[in-house]
MARKOLNU-151187 format. One record per residue: x, y, z of N, C-alpha, C, CB in turn. Coordinates in steps of 0.05 Angstrom, whole numbers, padded with zeros to 5 digits, always signed. Glycine has a CB too. Example, Ala and Ser with C-alpha at 12.3 -4.5 7.8 and 13.67 -1.06 7.14 Angstrom:
+00264-00114+00156+00246-00090+00156+00264-00066+00156+00226-00089+00181;+00257-00045+00142+00273-00021+00143+00258+00001+00157+00282-00012+00114;
END
This chain:
+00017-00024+00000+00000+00000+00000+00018+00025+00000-00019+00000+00024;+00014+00048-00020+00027+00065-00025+00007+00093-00022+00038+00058-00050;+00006+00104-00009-00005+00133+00002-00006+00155-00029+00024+00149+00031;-00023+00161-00038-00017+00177-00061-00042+00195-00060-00013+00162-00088;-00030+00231-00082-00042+00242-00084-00058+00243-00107-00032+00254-00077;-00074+00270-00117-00093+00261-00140-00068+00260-00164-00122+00287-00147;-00046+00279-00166-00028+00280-00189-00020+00240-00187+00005+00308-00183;-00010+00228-00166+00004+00211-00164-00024+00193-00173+00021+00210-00137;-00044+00191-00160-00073+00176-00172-00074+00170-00202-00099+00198-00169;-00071+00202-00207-00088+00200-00242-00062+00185-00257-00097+00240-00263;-00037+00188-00253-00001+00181-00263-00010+00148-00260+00034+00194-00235;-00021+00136-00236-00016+00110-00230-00036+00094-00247-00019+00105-00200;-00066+00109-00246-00085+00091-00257-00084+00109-00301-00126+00097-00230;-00064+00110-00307-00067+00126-00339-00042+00112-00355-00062+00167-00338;-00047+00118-00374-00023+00105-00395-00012+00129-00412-00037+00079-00419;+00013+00131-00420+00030+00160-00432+00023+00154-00453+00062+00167-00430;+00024+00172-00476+00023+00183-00495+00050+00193-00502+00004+00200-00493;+00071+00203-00483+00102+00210-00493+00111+00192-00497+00120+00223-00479;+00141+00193-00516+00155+00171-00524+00180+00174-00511+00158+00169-00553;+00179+00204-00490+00220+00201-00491+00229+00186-00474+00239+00228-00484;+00204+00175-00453+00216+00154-00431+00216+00129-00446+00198+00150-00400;+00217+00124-00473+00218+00100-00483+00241+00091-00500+00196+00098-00495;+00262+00075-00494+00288+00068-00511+00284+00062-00535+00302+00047-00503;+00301+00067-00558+00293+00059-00585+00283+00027-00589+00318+00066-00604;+00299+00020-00572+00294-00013-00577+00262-00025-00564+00324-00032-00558;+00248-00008-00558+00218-00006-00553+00204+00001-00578+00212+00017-00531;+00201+00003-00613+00194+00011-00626+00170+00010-00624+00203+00008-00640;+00159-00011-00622+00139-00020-00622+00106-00007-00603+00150-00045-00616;+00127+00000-00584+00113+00020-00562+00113+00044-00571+00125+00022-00534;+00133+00053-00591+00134+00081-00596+00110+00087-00612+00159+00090-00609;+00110+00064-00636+00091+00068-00663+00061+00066-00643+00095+00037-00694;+00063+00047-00632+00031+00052-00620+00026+00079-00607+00023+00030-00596;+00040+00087-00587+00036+00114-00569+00035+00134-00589+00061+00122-00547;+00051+00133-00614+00038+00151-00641+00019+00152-00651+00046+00148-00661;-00003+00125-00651-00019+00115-00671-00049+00138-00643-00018+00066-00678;-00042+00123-00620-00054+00141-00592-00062+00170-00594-00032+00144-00570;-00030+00188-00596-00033+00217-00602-00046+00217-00634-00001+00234-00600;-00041+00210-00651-00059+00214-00670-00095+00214-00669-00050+00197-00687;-00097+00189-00660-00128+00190-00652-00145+00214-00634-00132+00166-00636;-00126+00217-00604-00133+00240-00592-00134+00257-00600-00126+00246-00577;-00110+00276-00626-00111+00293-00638-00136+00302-00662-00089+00290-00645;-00143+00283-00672-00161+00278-00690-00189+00270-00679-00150+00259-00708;-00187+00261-00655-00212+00256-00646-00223+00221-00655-00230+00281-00658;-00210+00217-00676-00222+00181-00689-00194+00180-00714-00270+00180-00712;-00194+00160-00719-00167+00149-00739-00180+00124-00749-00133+00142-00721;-00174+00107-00777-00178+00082-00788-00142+00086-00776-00193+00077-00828;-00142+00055-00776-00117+00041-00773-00112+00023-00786-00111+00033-00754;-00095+00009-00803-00095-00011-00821-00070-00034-00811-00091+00004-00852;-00074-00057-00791-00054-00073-00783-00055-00090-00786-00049-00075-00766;-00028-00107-00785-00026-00134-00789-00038-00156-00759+00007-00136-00798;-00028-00140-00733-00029-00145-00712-00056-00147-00702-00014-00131-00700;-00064-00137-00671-00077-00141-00659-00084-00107-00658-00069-00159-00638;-00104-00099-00646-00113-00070-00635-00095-00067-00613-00145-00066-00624;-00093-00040-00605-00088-00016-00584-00112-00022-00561-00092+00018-00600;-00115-00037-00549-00132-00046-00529-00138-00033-00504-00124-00068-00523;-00137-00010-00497-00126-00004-00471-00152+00008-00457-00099+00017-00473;-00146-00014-00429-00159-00020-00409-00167+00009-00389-00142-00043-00396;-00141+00021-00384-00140+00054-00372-00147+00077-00389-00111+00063-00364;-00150+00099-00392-00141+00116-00412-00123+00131-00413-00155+00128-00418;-00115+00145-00435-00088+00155-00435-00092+00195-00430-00071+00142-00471;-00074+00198-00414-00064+00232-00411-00038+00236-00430-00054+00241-00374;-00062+00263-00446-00047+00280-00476-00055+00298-00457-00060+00282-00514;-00022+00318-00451-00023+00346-00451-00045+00363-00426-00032+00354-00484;-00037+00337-00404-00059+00349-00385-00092+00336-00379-00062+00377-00397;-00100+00319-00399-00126+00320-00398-00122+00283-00405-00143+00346-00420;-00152+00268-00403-00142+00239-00395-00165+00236-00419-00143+00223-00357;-00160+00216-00433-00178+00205-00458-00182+00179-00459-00167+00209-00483;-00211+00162-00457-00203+00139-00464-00214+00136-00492-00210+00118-00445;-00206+00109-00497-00198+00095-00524-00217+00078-00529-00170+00079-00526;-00224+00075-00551-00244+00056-00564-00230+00050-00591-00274+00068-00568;-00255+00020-00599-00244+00010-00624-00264-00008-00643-00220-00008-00615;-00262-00011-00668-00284-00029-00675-00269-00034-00702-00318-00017-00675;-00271-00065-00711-00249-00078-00736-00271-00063-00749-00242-00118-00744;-00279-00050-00778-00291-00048-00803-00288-00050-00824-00297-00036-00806;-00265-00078-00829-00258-00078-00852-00236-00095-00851-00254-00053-00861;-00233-00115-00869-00199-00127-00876-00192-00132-00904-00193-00157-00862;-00170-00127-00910-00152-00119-00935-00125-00138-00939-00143-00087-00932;-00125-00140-00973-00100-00154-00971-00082-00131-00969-00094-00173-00995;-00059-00143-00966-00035-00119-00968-00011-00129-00960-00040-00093-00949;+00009-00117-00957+00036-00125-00958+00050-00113-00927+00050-00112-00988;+00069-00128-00914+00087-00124-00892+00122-00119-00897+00082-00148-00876;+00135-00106-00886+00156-00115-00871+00171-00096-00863+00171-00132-00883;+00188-00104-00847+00208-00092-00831+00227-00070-00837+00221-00110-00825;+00227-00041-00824+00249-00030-00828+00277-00016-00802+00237-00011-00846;+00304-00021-00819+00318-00015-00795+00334+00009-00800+00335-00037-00786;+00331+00021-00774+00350+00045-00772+00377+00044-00765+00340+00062-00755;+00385+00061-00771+00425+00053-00768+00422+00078-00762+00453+00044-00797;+00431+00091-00739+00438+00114-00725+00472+00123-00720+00424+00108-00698;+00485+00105-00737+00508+00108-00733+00534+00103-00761+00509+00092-00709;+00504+00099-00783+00523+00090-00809+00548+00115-00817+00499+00086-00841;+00571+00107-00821+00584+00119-00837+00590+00130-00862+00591+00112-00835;+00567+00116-00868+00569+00111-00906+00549+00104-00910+00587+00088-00921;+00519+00118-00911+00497+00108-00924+00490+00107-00946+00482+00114-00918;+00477+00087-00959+00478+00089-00983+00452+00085-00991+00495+00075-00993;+00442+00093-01020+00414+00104-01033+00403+00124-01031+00396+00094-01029;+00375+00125-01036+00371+00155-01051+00363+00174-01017+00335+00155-01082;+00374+00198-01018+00367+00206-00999+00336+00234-01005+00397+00213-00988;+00326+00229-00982+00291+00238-00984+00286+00257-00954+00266+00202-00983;+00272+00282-00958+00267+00287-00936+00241+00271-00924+00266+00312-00936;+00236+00277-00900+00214+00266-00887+00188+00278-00890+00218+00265-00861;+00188+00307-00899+00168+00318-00914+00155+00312-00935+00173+00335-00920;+00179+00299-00948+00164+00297-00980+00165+00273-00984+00179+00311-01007;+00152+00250-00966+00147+00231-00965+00115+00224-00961+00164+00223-00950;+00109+00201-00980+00073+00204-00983+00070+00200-00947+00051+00169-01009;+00046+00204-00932+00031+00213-00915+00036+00178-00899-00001+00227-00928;+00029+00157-00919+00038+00133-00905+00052+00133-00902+00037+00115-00908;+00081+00137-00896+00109+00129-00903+00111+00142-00871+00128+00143-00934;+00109+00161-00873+00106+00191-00858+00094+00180-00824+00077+00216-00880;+00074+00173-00831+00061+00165-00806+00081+00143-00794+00028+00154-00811;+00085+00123-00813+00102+00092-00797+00126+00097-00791+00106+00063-00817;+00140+00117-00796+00169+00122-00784+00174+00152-00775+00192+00114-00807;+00161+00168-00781+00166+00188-00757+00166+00181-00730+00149+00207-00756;+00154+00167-00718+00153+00162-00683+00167+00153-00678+00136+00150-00668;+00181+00135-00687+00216+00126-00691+00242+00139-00700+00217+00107-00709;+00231+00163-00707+00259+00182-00718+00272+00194-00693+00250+00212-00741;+00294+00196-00684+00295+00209-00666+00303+00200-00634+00275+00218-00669;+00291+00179-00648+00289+00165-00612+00318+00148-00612+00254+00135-00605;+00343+00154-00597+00364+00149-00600+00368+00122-00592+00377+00167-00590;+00383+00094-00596+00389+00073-00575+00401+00079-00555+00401+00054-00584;+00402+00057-00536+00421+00062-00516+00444+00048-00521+00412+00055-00490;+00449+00038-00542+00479+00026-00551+00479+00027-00578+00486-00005-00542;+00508+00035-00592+00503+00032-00615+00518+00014-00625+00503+00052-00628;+00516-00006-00649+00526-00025-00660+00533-00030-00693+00512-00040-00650;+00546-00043-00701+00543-00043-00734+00525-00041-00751+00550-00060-00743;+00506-00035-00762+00480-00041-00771+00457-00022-00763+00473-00067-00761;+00429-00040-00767+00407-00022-00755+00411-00028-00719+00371-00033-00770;+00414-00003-00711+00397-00015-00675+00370-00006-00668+00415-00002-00644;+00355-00004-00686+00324-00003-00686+00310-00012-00715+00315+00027-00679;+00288-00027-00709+00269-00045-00720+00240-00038-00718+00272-00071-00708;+00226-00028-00742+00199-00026-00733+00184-00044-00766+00190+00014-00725;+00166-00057-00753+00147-00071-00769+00125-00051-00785+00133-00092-00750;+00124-00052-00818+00107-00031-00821+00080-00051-00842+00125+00000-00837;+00059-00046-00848+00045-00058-00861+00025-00033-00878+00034-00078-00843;+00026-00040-00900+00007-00023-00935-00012-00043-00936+00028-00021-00975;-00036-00025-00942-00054-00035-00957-00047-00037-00982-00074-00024-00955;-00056-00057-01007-00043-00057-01037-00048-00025-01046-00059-00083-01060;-00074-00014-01041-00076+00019-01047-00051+00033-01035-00104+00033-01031;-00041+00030-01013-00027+00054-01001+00001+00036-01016-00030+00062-00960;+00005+00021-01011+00029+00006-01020+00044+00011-01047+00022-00020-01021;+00029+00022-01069+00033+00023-01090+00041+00054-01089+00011+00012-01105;+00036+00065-01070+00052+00101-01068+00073+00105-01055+00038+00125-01053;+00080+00078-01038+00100+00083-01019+00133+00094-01035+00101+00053-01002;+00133+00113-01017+00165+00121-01030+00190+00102-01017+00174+00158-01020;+00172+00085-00990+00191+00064-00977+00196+00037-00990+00182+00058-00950;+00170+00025-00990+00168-00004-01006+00181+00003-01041+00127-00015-01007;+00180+00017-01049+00196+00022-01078+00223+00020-01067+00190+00054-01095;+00238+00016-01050+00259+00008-01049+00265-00013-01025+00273+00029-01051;+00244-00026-01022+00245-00051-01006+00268-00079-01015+00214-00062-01007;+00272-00082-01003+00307-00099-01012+00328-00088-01012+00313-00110-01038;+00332-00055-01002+00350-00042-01009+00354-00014-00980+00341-00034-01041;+00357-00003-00995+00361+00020-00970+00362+00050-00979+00390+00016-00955;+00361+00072-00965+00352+00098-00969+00358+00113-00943+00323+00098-00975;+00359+00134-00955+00365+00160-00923+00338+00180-00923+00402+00189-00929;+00339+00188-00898+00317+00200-00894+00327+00222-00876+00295+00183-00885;+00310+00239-00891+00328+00271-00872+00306+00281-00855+00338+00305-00897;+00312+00285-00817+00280+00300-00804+00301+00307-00786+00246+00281-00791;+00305+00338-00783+00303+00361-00773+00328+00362-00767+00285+00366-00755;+00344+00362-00789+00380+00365-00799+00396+00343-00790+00397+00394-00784;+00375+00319-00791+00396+00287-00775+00384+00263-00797+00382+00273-00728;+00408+00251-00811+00402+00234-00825+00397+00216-00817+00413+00230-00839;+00376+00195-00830+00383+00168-00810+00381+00150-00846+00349+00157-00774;+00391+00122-00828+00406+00102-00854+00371+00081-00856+00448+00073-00839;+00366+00078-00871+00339+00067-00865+00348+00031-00880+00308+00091-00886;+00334+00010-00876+00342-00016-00894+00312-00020-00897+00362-00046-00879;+00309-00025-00912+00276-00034-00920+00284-00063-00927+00259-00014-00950;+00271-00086-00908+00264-00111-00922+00252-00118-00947+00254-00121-00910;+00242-00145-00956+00238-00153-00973+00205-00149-00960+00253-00177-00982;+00187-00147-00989+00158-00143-00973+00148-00169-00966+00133-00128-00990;+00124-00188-00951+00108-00205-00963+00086-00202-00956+00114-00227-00960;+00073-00216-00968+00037-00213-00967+00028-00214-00934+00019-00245-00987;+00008-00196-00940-00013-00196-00906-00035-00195-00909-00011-00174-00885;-00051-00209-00888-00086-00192-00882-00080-00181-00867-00115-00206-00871;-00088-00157-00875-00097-00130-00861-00118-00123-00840-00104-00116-00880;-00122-00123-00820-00149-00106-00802-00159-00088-00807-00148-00098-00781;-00175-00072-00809-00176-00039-00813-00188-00038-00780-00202-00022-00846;-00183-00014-00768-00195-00007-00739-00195+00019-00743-00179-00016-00712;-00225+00026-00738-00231+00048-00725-00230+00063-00696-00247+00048-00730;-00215+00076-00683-00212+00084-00662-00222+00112-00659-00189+00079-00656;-00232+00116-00634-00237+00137-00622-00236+00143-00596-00253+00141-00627;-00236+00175-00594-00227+00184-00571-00235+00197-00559-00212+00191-00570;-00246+00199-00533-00270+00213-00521-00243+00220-00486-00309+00184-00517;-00261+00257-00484-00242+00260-00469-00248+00261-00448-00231+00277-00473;-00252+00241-00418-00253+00233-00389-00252+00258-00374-00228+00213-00380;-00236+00267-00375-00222+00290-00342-00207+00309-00358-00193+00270-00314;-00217+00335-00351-00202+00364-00361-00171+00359-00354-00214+00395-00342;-00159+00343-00322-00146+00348-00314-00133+00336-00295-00150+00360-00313;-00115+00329-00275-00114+00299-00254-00130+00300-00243-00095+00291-00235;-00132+00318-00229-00149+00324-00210-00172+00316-00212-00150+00345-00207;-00188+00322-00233-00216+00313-00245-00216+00283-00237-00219+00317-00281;-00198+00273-00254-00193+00251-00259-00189+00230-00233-00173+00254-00275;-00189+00240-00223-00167+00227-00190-00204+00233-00182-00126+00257-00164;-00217+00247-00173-00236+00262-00167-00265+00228-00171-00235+00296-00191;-00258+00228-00192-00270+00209-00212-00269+00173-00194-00247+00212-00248;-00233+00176-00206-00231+00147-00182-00242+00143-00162-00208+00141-00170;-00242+00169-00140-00251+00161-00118-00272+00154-00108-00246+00172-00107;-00285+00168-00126-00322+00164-00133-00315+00134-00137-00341+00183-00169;-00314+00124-00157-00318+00099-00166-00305+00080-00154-00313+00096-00189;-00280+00076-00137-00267+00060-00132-00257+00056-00103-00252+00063-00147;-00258+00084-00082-00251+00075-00057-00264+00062-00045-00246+00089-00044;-00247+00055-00028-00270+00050+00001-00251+00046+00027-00292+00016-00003;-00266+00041+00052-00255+00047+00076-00242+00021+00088-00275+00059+00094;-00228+00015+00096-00210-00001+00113-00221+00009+00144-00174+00006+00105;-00252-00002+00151-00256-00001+00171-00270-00034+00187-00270+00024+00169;-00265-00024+00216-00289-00040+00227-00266-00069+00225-00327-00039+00204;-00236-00060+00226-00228-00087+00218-00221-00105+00245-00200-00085+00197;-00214-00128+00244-00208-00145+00265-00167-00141+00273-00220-00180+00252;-00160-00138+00298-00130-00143+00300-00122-00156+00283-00121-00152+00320;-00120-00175+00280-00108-00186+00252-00109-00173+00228-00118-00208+00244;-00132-00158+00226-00131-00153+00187-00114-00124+00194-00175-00145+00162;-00114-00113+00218-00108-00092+00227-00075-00084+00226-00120-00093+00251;-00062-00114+00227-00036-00118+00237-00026-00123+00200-00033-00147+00265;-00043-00135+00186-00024-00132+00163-00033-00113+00145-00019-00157+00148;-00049-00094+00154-00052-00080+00136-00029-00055+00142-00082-00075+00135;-00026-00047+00173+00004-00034+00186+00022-00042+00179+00010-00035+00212;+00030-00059+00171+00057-00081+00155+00060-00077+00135+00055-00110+00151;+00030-00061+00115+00033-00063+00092+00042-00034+00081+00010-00073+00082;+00034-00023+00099+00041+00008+00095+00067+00022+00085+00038+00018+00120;+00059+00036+00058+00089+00040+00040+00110+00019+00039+00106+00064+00051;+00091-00009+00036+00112-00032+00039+00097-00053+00029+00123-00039+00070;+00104-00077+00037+00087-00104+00025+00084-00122+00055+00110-00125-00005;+00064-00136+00052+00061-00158+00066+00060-00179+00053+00040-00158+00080;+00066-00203+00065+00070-00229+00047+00051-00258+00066+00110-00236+00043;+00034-00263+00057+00023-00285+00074+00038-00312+00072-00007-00290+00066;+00047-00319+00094+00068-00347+00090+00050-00372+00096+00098-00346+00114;+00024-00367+00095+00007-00387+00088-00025-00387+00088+00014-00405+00103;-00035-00406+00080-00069-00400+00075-00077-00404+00098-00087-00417+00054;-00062-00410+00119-00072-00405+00148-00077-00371+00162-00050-00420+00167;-00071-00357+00146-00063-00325+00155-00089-00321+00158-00046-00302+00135;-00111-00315+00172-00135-00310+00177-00138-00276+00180-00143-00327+00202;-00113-00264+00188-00121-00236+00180-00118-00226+00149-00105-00216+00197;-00102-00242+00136-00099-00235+00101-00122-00253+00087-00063-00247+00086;-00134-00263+00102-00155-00277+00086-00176-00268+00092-00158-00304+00088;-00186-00251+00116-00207-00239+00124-00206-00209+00099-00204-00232+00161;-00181-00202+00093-00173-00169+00081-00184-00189+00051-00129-00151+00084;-00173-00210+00038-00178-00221+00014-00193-00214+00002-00181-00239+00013;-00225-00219+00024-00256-00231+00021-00259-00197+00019-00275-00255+00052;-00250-00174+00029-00257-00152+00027-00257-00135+00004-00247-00144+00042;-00225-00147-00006-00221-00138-00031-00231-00147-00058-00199-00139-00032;-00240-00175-00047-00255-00187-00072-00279-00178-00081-00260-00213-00069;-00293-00169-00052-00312-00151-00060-00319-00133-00068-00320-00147-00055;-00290-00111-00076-00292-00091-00089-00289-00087-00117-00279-00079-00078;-00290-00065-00139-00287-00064-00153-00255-00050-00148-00309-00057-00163;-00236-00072-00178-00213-00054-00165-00212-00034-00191-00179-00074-00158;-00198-00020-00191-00176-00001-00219-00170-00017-00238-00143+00012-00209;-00161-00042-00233-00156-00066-00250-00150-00093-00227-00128-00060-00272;-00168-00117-00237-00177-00134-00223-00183-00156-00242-00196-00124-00207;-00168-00185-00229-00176-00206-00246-00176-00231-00229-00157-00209-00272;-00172-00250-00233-00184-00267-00215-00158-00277-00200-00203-00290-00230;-00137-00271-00198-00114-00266-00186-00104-00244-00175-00101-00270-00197;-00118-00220-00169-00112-00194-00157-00127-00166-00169-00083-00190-00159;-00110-00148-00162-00113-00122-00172-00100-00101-00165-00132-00116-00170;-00102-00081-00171-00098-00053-00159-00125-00032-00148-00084-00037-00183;-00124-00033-00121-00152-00023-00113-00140+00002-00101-00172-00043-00091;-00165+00020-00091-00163+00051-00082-00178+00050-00054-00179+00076-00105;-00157+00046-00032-00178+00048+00004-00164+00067+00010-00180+00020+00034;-00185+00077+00036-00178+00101+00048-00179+00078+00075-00200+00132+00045;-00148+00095+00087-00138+00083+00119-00139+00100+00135-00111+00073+00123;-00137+00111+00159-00123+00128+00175-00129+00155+00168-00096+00122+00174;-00150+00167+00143-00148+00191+00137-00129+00199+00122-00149+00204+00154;-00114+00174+00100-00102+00181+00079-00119+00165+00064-00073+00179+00077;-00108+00167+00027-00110+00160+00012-00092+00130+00004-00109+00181+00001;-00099+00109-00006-00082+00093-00018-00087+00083-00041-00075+00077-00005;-00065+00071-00056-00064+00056-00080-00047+00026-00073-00049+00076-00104;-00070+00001-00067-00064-00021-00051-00066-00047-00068-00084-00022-00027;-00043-00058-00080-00039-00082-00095-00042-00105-00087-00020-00083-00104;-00055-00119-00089-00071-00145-00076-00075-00163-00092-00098-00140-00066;-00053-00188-00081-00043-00209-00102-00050-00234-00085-00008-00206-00112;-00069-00252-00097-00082-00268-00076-00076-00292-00085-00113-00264-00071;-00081-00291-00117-00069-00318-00137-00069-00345-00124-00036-00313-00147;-00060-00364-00121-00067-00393-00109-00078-00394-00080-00040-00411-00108;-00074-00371-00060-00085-00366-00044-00118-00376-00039-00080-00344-00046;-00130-00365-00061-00156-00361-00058-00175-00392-00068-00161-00333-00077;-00173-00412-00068-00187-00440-00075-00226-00429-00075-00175-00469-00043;-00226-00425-00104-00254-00424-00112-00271-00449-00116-00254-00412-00134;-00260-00471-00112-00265-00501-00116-00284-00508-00093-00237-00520-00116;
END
C-alpha cells in the first residue's frame, strides 16, 4: 500500500502518450503511443494492421487532460508487410536520400515516431526495427516499399538516418476504427472520478486484518500461508470490491486508511481456492 495524491492517482491509474521515456529498442511501443496521439488529436483514426488493436484497459493523458480509447475492426484488406531498420550510426549510407516531408503521408506516419528516438547502444547495422504494413492501395505510393530490398536516407530536422527496408510479403490486413473521447479536463478531475468509483474504507477491521494491513504500509506484506486469517479476512474484502484493475488473481484497488489516501496491490493468486 502506497499513500498517493490526485497527481500521483491519475499518473498511477493512466497510460502515456510520450515517447521520450521510451528506448529505441521499444519501437513497437513508440509506433503505437503515435498511432494514440494521432487519434486524440483527430478525435477518431482508421488504422490498417497486421497485428492485434491498441486495447487499452486505462485511458491515456495528452497534454494534461485523460482520454479513453475505443475500437471497432470495419474492414480487412490484402496488403503487404515488412520490416524496417534504422542505423543511427552508419558511416556511409547508401541510396537515394529523401526528406521526411516529401514523403507520401503513409510512409510519414510509420516512421516518424521512430525518428529520433536514440538507442542506448550503438552497434554495426540497424539498432532499431519497426514492423510496417500497406494496404495494396497505399502500398503502391509508398516512397519506402519502392525500395524494399534495399536502402535509403531520410532527412528530419537536420539528422540523417540510414533506413534498410526488407523484402515485402503478403498480409491480411485489419482496418480499426478508433476513437477518442475526453474523461477528465485534468488529474485532478480525474483522480476526483476514481474516488467516486473506486474507494472504500479499511474499517471496522479485526486485529489481525489490522496488523497486516500496518505491515503493509508504504511496503508489502506477504502471507506465508493460507492459514493467515487476517490476510484472508482483508482477501474476502477486496474481492468484493471493484478494483482499478482486477482479475481473478488480484488487482490494484483505491482504500482510504487512517485519513489518507491509498493505491493497494492485492495479489491473492493460489491463495484463494474457488473449488
Amino acid at each position: 500500500m502506497e499513500s498517493v495524491d490526485d497527481a500521483e492517482l491519475a499518473d498511477r491509474a493512466s497510460h502515456e502518450v510520450d515517447t521520450s521515456d521510451l528506448p529505441a529498442e521499444a519501437s513497437e511501443q513508440v509506433r503505437r503511443r503515435g498511432i494514440v496521439r494521432r487519434v486524440i488529436e483527430n478525435g477518431s483514426l482508421n488504422v490498417t494492421t497486421p497485428g492485434p488493436p491498441i486495447d487499452a484497459e486505462l485511458p491515456y493523458e495528452y497534454r494534461g487532460a485523460y482520454y479513453d480509447l475505443s475500437h471497432e475492426q470495419i474492414d480487412t484488406r490484402s496488403g503487404v508487410k515488412t520490416e524496417i531498420g534504422i542505423d543511427h550510426n552508419a558511416t556511409d549510407p547508401a541510396g537515394p536520400v529523401v526528406a521526411l516531408a516529401d514523403l507520401p503521408a503513409a510512409d510519414r506516419e510509420k516512421i516518424e515516431p521512430v525518428l529520433g528516438i536514440g538507442p542506448q547502444t550503438y552497434r554495426p547495422g540497424p539498432e532499431v526495427g519497426t514492423h510496417v504494413a500497406y494496404s495494396d492501395h497505399t502500398a503502391a505510393d509508398s516512397t519506402l516499399l519502392a525500395h524494399a530490398g534495399g536502402s535509403m536516407v531520410v532527412v528530419h530536422e537536420g539528422e540523417e538516418y540510414a533506413l534498410t527496408i526488407e523484402e515485402t510479403s503478403e498480409a491480411t490486413l485489419d482496418v480499426y476504427r478508433y476513437e477518442a473521447t475526453k474523461r477528465a479536463e485534468n488529474a485532478a478531475s480525474y483522480a476526483e472520478q476514481l474516488q467516486s468509483e473506486y474507494a472504500f474504507s479499511l474499517s471496522g477491521m479485526s486485529n489481525e486484518e489490522a496488523s497486516v494491513v500496518e505491515d503493509a504500509l508504504d511496503g508489502s506484506y506477504y502471507a506465508e500461508s493460507t492459514d493467515d486469517d487476517g490476510f484472508a479476512a482483508l482477501v474476502e474484502r477486496f474481492r468484493d470490491r471493484d478494483g482499478i484493475r482486477k482479475d481473478e488473481y488480484g488487482g490494484d484497488f483505491l482504500v482510504r486508511y487512517d485519513g489518507r489516501l491509498y493505491w493497494a496491490e492485492m495479489d491473492y493468486g493460489a491463495f484463494v481456492d474457488d473449488s
